[in-house]
N, C-alpha and C positions, 0 to 999 in steps of 0.2 A: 420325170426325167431329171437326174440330180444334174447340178453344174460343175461346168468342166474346170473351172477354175479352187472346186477341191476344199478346202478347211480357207480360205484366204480372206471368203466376205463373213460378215457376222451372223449368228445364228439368228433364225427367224424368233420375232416375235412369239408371245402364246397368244394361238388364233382366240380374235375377238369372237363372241356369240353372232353365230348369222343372222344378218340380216333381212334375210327371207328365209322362211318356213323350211324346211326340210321337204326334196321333193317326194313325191308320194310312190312315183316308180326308179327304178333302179339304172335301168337306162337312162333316163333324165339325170343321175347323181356320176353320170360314166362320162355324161356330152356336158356338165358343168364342170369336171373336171379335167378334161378335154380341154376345154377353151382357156381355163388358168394355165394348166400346160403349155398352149398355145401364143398366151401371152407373155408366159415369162421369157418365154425362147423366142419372142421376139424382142421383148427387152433387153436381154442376154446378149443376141445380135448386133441389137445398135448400142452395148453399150464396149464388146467390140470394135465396131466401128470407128467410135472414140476415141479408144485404144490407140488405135493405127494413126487417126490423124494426130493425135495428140503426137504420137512416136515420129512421123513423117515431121511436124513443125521444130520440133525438138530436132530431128536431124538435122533439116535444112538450117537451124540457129548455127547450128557449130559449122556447117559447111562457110556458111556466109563470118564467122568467126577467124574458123583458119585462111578465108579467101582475103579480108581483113589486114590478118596478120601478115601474110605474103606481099600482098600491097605495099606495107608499113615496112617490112622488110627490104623494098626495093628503094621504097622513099628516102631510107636510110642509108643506105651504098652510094644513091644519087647525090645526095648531102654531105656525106662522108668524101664523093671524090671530086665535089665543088670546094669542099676546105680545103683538101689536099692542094688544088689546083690555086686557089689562092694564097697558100701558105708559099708556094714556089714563087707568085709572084711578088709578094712582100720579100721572100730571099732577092731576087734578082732586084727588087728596091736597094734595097740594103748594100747590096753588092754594087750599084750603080752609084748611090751616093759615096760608099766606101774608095771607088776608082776615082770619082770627080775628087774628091777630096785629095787624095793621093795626086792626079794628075795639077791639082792647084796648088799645091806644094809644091813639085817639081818645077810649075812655070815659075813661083814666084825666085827659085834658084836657077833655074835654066837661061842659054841664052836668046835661044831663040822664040820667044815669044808672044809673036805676030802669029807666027804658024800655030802655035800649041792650042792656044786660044781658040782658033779657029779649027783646026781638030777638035779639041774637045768641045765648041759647039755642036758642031754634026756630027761624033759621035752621042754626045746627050738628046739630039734633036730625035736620030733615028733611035734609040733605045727605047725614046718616050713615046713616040710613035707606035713602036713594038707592046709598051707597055699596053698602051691606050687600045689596040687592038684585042689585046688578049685579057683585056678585062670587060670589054664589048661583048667579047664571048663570054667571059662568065658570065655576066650577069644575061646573056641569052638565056644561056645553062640553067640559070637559077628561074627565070622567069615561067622556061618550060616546066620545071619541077614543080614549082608550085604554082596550081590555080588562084586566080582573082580572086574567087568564092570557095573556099576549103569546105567540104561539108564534112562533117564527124556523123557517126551513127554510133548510138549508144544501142545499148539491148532493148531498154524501154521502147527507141523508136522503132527495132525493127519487127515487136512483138506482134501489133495491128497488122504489117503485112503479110506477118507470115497465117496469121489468123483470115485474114483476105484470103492468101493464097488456097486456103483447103476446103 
């Protein structure tokens, strides 16, 4: 029975001298070569088998790859729209010291005084307030994004499971 897999494995050896005698009937030289037939097409099978799980572990690496990257993908949008959010709240710093500034320039020419002062404490009081709240949340934001314990999977680690897996 030739193999199905065609010119691809290497040509047989040249058979060694048997090992036992030559048998004496014809029949007996049909049921010995029978059983080598037998054998190889079982090794043929499992080595098929192989094959498959080999190709199955090989799949599931890239699946767990791009699943992976998709993750890392989303870790990065999460990341990207925690800077954004904090880039806005450093503007509204910026913006608030630029008004206080402004607004203490004005008192120090203006005349009424008493009042200014006291405006611009409470609006500085509640702004900071505002601040302090929506940086509460970022760092919420930030804390759900990333776990305590980051785990990384490299290829090497995930090689033994996928080898478990088959």
């Amino acid at each position: 029975m030739p193999s199905p897999r065609g010119s691809t494995r290497r040509p047989a050896k040249a058979a060694a001298p048997p090992a036992t005698p030559p048998y004496a009937s014809p029949a007996l030289e049909v049921l010995e070569t029978l059983e080598i037939e037998n054998a190889l097409t079982s090794i043929e099978a499992r080595l098929d088998s192989l094959e498959i799980d080999l190709a199955r572990a090989t799949g599931s690496r890239e699946d767990d790859a791009r699943r992976i990257a998709g993750e890392m993908a989303v870790m990065r949008a999460r990341v990207e729209d925690a800077l954004i959010a904090f880039a806005g709240t450093a503007d509204q710093i910026r913006q608030t010291v630029s008004s206080i500034e402004k607004r203490l320039s004005d008192l120090v020419v203006g005349e009424e005084l008493d009042a200014s002062v006291e405006d611009v404490r409470e609006e500085l009081e509640a702004r900071i307030d505002t601040l302090g709240e929506q940086m509460s949340n970022l760092q919420k934001d930030l804390a759900a994004i990333a776990p305590e314990n980051p785990r990384v999977i490299t290829l090497p680690d995930a090689e033994p499971k996928a080898r478990a897996k088959s």
